[in-house]
C-alpha positions as CSV (number, residue, x, y, z in Angstrom):
1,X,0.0,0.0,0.0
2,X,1.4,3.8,-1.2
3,X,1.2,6.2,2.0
4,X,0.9,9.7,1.3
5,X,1.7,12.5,3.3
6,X,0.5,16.5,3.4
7,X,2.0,19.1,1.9
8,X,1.3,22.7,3.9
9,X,-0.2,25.6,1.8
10,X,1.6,27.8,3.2
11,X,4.3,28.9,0.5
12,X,7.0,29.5,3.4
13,X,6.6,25.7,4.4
14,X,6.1,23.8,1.9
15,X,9.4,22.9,0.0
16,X,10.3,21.6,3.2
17,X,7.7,19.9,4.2
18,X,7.7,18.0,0.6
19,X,11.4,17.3,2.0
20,X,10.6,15.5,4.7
21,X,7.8,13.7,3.2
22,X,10.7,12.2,0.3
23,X,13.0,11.6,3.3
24,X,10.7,9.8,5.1
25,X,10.0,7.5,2.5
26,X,6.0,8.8,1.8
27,X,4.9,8.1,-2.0
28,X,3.1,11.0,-2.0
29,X,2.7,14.9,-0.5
30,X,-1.3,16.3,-1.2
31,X,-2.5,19.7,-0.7
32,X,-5.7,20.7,0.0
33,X,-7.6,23.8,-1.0
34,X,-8.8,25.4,2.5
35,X,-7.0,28.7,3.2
36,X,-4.4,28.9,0.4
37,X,-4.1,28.1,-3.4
38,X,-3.9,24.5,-3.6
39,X,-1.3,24.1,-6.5
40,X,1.8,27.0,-5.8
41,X,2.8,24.6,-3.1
42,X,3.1,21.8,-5.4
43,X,5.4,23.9,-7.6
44,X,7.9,24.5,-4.6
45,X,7.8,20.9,-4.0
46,X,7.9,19.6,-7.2
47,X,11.3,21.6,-7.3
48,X,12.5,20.8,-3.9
49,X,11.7,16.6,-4.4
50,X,12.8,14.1,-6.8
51,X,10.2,11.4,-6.6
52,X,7.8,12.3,-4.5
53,X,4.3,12.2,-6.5
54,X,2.3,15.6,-6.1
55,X,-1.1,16.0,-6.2
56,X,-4.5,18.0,-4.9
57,X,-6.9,16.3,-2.5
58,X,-8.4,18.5,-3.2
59,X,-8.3,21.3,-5.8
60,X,-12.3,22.6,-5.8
61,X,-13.1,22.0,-9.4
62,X,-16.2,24.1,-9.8
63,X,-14.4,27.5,-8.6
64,X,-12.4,26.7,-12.0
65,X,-13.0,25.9,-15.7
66,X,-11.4,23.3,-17.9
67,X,-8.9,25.7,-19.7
68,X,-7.7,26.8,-16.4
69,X,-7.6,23.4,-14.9
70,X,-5.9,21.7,-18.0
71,X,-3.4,24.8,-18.0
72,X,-2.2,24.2,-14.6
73,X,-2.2,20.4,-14.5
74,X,0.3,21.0,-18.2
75,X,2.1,23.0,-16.5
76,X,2.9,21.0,-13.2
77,X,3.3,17.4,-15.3
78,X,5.9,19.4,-17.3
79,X,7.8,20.9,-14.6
80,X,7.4,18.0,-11.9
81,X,8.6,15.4,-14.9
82,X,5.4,13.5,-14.7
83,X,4.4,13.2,-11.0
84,X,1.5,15.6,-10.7
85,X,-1.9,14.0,-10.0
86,X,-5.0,16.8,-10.7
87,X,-7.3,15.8,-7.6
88,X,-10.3,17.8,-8.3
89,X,-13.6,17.8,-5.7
90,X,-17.2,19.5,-6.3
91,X,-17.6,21.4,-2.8
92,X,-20.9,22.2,-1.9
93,X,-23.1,24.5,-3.2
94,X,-23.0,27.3,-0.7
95,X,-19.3,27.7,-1.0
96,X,-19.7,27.5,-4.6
97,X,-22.2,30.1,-4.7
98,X,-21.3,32.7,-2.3
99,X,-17.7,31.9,-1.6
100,X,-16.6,31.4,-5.2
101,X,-19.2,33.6,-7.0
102,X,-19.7,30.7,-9.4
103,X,-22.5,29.5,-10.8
104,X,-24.3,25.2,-9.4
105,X,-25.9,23.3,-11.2
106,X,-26.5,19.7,-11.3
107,X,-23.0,18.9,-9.9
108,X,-22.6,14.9,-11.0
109,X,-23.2,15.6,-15.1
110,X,-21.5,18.9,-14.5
111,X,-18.3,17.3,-13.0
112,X,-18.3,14.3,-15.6
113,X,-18.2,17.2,-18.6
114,X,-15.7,19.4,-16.8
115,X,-13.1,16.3,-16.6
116,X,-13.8,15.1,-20.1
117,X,-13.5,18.9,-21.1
118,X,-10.1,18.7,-19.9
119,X,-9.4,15.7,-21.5
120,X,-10.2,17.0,-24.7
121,X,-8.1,20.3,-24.5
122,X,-4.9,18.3,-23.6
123,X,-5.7,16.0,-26.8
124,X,-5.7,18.9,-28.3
125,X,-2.5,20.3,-27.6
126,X,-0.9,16.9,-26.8
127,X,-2.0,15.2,-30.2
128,X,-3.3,18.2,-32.4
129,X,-6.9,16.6,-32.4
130,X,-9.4,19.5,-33.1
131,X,-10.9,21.2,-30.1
132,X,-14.5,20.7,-30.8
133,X,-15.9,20.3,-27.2
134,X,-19.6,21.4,-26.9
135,X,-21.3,20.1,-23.7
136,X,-24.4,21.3,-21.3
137,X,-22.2,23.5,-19.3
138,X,-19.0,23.8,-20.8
139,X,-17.9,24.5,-24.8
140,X,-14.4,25.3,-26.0
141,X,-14.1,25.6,-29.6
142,X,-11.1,28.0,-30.1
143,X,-7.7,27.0,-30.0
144,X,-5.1,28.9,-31.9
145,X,-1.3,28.4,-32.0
146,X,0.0,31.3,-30.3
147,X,-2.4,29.7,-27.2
148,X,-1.1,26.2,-27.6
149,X,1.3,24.8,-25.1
150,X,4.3,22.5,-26.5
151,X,3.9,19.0,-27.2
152,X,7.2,18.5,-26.1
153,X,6.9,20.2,-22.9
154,X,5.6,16.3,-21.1
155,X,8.0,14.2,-22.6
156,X,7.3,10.7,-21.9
157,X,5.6,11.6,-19.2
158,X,2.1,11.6,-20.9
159,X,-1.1,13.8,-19.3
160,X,-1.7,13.8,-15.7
161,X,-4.2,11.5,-14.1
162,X,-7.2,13.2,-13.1
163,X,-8.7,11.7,-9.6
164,X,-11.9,12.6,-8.3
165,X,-13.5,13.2,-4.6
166,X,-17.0,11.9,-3.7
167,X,-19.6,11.2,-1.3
168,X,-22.4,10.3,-3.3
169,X,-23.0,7.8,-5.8
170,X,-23.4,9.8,-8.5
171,X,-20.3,11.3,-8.4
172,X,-19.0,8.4,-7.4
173,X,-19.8,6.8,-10.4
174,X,-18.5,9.7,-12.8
175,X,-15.0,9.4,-10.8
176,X,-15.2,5.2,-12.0
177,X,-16.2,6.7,-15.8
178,X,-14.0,9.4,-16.7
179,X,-11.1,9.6,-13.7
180,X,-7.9,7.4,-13.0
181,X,-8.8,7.3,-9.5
182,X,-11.0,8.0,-6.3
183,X,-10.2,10.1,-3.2
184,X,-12.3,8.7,-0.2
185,X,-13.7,11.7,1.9
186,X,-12.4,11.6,5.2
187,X,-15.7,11.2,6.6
188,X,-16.0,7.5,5.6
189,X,-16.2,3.9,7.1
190,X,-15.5,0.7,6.2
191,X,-19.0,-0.1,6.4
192,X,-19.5,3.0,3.5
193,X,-16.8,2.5,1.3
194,X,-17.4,-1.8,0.6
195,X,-21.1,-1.6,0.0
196,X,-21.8,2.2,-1.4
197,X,-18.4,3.5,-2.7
198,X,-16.7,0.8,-4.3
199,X,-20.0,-0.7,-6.2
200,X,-20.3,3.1,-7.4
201,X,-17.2,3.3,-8.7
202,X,-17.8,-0.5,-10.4
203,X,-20.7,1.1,-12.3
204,X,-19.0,3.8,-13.6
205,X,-15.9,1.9,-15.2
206,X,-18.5,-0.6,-16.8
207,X,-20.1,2.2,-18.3
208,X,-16.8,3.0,-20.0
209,X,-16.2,-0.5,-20.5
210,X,-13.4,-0.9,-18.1
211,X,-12.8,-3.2,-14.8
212,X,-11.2,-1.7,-11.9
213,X,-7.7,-2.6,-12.7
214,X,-5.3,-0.1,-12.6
215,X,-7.7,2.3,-10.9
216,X,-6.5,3.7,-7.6
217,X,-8.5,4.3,-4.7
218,X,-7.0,7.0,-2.1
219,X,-8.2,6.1,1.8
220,X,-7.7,9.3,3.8
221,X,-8.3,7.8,7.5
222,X,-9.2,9.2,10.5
223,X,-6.3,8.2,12.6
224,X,-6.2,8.5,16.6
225,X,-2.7,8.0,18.0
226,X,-0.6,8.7,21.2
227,X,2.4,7.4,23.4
228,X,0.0,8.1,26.6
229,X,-3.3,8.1,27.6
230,X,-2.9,12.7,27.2
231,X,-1.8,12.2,24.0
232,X,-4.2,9.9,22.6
233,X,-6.8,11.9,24.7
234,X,-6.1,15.4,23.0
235,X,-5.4,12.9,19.5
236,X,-9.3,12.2,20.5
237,X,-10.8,15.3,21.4
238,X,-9.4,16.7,17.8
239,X,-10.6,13.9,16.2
240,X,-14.2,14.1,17.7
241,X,-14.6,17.5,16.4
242,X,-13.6,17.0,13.2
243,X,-15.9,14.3,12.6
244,X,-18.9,16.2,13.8
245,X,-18.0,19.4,11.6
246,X,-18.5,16.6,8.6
247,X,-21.5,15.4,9.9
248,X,-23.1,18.6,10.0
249,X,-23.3,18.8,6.3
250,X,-26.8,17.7,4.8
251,X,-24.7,15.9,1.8
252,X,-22.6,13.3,4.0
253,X,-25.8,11.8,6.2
254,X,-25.6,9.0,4.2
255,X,-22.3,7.8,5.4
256,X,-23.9,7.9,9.0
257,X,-27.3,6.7,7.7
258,X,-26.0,3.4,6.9
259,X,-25.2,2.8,10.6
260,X,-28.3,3.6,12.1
261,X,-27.3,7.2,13.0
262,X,-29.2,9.7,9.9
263,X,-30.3,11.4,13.5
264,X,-26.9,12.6,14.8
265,X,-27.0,14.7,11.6
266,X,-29.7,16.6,12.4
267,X,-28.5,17.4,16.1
268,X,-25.1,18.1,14.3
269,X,-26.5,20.6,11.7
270,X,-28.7,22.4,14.0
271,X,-25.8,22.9,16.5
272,X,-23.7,24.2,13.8
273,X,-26.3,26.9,13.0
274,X,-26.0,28.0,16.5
275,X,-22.3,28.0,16.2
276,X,-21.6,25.5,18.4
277,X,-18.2,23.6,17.7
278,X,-17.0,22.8,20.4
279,X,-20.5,21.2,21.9
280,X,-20.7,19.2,18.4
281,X,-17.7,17.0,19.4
282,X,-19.3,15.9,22.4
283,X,-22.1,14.1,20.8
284,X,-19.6,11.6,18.6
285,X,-19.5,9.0,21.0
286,X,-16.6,5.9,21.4
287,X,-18.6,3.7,18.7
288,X,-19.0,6.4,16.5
289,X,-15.3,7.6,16.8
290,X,-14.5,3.9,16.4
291,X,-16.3,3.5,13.6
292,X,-14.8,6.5,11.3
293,X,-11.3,6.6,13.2
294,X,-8.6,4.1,13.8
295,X,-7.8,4.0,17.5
296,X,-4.7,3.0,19.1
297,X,-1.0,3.2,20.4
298,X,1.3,3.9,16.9
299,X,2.1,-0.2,16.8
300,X,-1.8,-0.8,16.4
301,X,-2.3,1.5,13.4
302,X,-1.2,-0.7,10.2
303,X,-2.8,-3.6,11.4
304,X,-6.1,-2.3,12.1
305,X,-5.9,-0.2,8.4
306,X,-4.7,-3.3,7.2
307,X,-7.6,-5.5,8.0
308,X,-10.1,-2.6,7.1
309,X,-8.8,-1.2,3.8
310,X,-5.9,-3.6,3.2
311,X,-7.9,-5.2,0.0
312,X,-9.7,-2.4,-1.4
313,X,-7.3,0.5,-1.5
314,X,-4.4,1.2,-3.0
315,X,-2.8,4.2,-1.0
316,X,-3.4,5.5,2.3
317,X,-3.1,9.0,4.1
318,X,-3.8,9.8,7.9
319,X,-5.7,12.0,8.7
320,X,-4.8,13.5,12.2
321,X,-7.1,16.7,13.1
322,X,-4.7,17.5,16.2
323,X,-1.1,18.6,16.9
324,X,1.1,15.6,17.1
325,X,5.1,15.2,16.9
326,X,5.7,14.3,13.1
327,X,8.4,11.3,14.4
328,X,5.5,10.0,16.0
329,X,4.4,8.7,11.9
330,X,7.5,7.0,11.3
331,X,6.4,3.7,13.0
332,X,3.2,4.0,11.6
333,X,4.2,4.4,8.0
334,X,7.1,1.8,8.0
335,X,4.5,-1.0,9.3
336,X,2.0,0.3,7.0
337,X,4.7,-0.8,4.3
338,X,6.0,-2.9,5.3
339,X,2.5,-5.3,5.9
């Protein structure tokens, strides 16, 4: 199993933070797009590393458009020598609307035309096959020369793989037809992800007429970890919170649907109208924190991903909501490759 690492938006840390991740021995450094631009980071670290594979988990497709999307991801293949993965992820429709200032609509469809759109512009400058994209929401037409990147420019390295975020099926099926691969929202179970997530994405390959192989499935993980009973305790408490942020939203009660809870949701959101963070944590109990989170001492960690996720993903990442000593990963990712 791959383990990937994060890379920090912040421009002032994170060429050497992609340092450390390559040192380390990580496959991978993501960023993700919260409080700074997702890919300047990547080009710091793409200059900073050698192997480490880049990519956004995740780059918020919708407060984009293809040209600018297939633009960037040329760009970074090119300059990282083929180890930039485009991780792109819908966002919700308030953020998209009064965030972003950009228009919603039907995000599933949407999404599927906005990746193929992208595929089509970098045929067009990586094979010379006429731009002659016209879809429901997105139409490019006009390609000229002087606005045509290099051929030459990725080498061997071909296009970047495109790799999509979901909750729901629906775009959990567009990620199995169009994308090279899935990133599992951190707010997902075992449970989730073998009977809603991966049949999903099985629908969508066959409706491009491929199986699964070759198709990589990403499996953030809530991971709670310590060397006492403080540490594990705060490792907890940061964990709880983060889990009830998540459960808030309207489009994720699914996930806790399928375990009985769709009711937790509703307490969640109406506390999060009132403001009330800190309160929400409280209400994810030990099963429910169980449940999303692996729990444990650093030794206990691969096992317990192993036996969960060991069969169905192909690359892991930890996701640890708390402030935690970095050394404290280097058990945890050697067993994790070790298994």
């Amino acid at each position: 199993m791959k383990v990937d690492g994060g890379i920090p938006t912040n421009l002032n840390k994170a060429a050497a933070a992609a340092q450390d991740l390559e040192a380390a021995g990580y496959t991978g450094g993501w960023t993700a797009e919260t409080s700074h631009d997702p890919f300047f980071p990547l080009l710091l670290a793409a200059e900073h590393t050698e192997t480490l594979e880049l990519g956004t988990s995740i780059a918020v497709a919708f407060a984009r458009n293809p040209m600018n999307l297939a633009n960037i991801g040329w760009d970074l293949q090119s300059y990282s020598k083929g180890r930039f993965v485009l991780g792109l992820g819908s966002q919700i429709k308030p953020h998209i609307t009064k965030r972003f200032s950009m228009e919603w609509s039907h995000p599933a469809p949407r999404m599927r035309e906005m990746v193929l759109a992208i595929r089509a512009i970098w045929d067009n400058w990586l094979n010379g096959t006429p731009l002659q994209f016209r879809g429901d929401y997105y139409t490019h037409t006009l390609m000229t020369p002087f606005f045509t990147p290099d051929a030459k420019d990725l080498g061997d390295f071909g296009v970047p793989k495109i790799f999509l975020a979901g909750v729901g099926e629906m775009m959990t099926e567009v990620a199995g037809e169009v994308c090279d691969g899935f990133l599992c929202h951190g707010f997902t179970t075992e449970k989730y992800l073998r009977e809603v997530t991966i049949p999903a994405l099985a629908r969508g390959r066959a409706k491009a007429g491929k199986t699964m192989e070759g198709f990589e499935i990403v499996g953030p993980s809530f991971v709670v970890t310590g060397n006492n009973d403080e540490e594990l305790e705060k490792a907890s408490t940061g964990t709880r919170q983060q889990i009830a942020f998540y459960g808030s939203t309207p489009a994720y009660k699914p996930v806790l649907e399928i375990h009985g809870w769709g009711g937790l949701q509703e307490e969640l959101n109406s506390l999060s109208k009132q403001g009330k963070w800190v309160e929400m944590g409280t209400l994810i109990d030990d099963e429910v924190l169980n449940t999303f989170a692996v729990v444990g001492e650093p030794e206990r960690i691969a096992p317990e991903l192993g036996r969960r996720y060991g069969d169905v993903i192909q690359r892991i990442s930890f996701y640890a909501p708390y402030e935690s000593n970095p050394d404290r990963w280097s058990q945890v990712l050697a067993d994790v490759r070790a298994a």
